[in-house]
N, C-alpha and C positions, 0 to 999 in steps of 0.2 A: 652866867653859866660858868661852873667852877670848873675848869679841866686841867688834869696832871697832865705833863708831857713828861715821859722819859726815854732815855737814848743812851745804850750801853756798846753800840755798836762797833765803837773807838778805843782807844784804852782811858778816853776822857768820858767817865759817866756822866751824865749829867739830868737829873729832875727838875722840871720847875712848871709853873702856878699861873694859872692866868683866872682871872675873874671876867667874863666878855674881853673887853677890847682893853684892861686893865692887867696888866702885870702885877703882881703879887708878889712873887718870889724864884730863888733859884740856887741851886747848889750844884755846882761845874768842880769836879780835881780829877787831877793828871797825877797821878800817883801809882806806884807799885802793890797794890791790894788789889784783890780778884774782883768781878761786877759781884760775885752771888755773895762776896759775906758783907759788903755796904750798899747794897741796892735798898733792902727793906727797909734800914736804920736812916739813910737819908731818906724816904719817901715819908718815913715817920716824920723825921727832926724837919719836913718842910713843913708835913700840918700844924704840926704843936706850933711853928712859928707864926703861922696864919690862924691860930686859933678856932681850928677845922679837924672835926674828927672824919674818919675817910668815908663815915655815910652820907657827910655831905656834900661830898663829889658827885657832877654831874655827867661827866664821863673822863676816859682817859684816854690819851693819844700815847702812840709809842711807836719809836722807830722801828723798821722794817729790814730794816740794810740798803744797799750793801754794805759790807765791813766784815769785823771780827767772827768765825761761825759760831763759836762760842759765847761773845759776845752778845749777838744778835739773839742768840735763842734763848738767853738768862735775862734778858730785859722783858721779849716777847711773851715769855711763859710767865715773869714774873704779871704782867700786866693785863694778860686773858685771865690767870687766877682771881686777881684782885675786882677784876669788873663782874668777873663770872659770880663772885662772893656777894657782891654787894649790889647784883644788877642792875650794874648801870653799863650804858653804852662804850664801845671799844671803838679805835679808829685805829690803823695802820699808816704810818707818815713814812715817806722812802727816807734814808736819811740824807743821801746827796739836795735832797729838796731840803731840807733843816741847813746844811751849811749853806749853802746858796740862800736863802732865807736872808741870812744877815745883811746880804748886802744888794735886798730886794727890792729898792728904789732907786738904784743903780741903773739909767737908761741905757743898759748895752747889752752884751753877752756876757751872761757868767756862767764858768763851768767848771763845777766843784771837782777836785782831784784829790781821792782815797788813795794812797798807797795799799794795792790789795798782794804785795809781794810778789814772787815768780816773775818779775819784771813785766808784770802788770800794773794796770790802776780800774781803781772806781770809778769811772766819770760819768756824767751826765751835761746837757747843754741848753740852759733854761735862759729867758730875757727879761730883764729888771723893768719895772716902770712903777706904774700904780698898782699893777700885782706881777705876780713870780708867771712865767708863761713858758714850763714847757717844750722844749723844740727836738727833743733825744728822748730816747729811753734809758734805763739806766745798765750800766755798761759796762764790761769787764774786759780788757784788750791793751794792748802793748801803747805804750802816751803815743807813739807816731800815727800808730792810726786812729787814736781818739783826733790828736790834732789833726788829722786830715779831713774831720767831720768839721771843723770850728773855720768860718772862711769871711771874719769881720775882727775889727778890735774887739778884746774882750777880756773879762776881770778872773785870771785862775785864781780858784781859793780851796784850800784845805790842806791835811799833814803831805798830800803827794808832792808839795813844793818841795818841801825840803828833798830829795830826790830829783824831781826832774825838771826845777823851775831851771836848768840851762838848757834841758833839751827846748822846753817852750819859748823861751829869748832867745834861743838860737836859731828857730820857726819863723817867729813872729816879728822880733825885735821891740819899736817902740811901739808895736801895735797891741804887744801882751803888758796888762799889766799885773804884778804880782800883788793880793791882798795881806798885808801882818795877818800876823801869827792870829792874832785877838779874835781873826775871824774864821779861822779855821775850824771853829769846834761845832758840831750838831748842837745846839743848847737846849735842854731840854723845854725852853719857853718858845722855841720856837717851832718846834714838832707840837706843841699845845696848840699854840695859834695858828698851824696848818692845818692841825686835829680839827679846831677850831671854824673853821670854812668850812671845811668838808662836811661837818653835823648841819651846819646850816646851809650846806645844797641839798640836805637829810642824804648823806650817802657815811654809813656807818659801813662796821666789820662786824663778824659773828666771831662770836667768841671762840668755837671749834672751827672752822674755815680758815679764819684768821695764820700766816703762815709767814715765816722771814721769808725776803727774798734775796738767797745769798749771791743771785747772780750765776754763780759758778755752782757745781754742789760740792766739790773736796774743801772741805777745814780748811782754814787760815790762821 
């Protein structure tokens, strides 16, 4: 089963390819260019690389938020058009699930931190083992009271380190550990292979229904 994952939530867009349980492909940059004017040109440059025209997709996954509001809504829209065009199935992946993903056989606690600005964050509180588990919703609130929800060792990952990784070591100490940068990002193969499970519990999205979840509702 072919499914696109994409994730514009961040200022790192990122698409990628999964064939089943087979990675494909991916295109991750962090750069100064808006999501709307290289979302469609890389979702093209992934097919032509997999030698796939986009009818023969079998559905696509796409992050949800939280994150950017703009962001979020130029991925989502781009991606109900595209499945709506070509009916085939949509799925909604939160994006704190996508970075916590990375480092989902991690047997601890991991809990992805968004810098959502206003001296808030994104966070959520899921546990690594043989699948991602869940234990928060996803969550918009100042780091002290996110960390007040977090009461084990546990793996902080995403861009909110850079900002509050001292208030979390000054929390936790050698109970917190900080993941690299590398892991920071939603990848879009890995909202695919969230996308991914979720088709095969048969629990999809409609394509009209289907809606970000910015958490908060004021822009970011």
């Amino acid at each position: 089963m072919k499914i696109l994952g994409v994730d514009t939530s961040t200022p790192i867009g990122s698409v990628g390819l999964i064939d089943g349980e087979n990675f494909v492909g991916e295109h991750s940059l962090n750069i100064v260019q808006t999501h709307s004017s290289r979302l469609i040109p890389t979702i093209d440059q992934i097919l032509k690389w997999a030698n796939l025209t986009v009818h023969e997709l079998d559905a696509c996954a796409v992050g949800i938020g939280p994150g950017s509001f703009t962001g979020v809504r130029i991925g989502v829209g781009a991606a109900k058009a595209l499945c709506y065009a070509i009916r085939k199935p949509i799925v909604g992946v939160s994006t704190l699930a996508a970075v916590a993903d990375n480092l989902r056989y991690t047997n601890t606690l991991i809990c992805p931190v968004l810098d959502a600005r206003r001296n808030e964050i994104y966070g959520a509180v899921f546990h690594g083992g043989e699948r991602l588990e869940r234990k928060s919703d996803d969550l918009c609130v100042p780091i002290e009271a996110f960390l007040d929800r977090v009461s084990d060792t546990a793996v902080f990952v995403g861009d909110g380190l850079k900002r509050y990784s001292g208030a979390i070591l000054k929390r936790f100490g050698e109970n917190a550990i900080l993941a690299s940068a590398a892991f920071n990002v939603p990848r879009g193969s890995n909202i695919a292979r969230l996308g991914y499970e979720r088709i095969l519990n048969g629990r999809t999205d409609d394509y009209f229904s289907l809606t970000p979840n910015y958490v908060r509702n004021q822009p970011t």
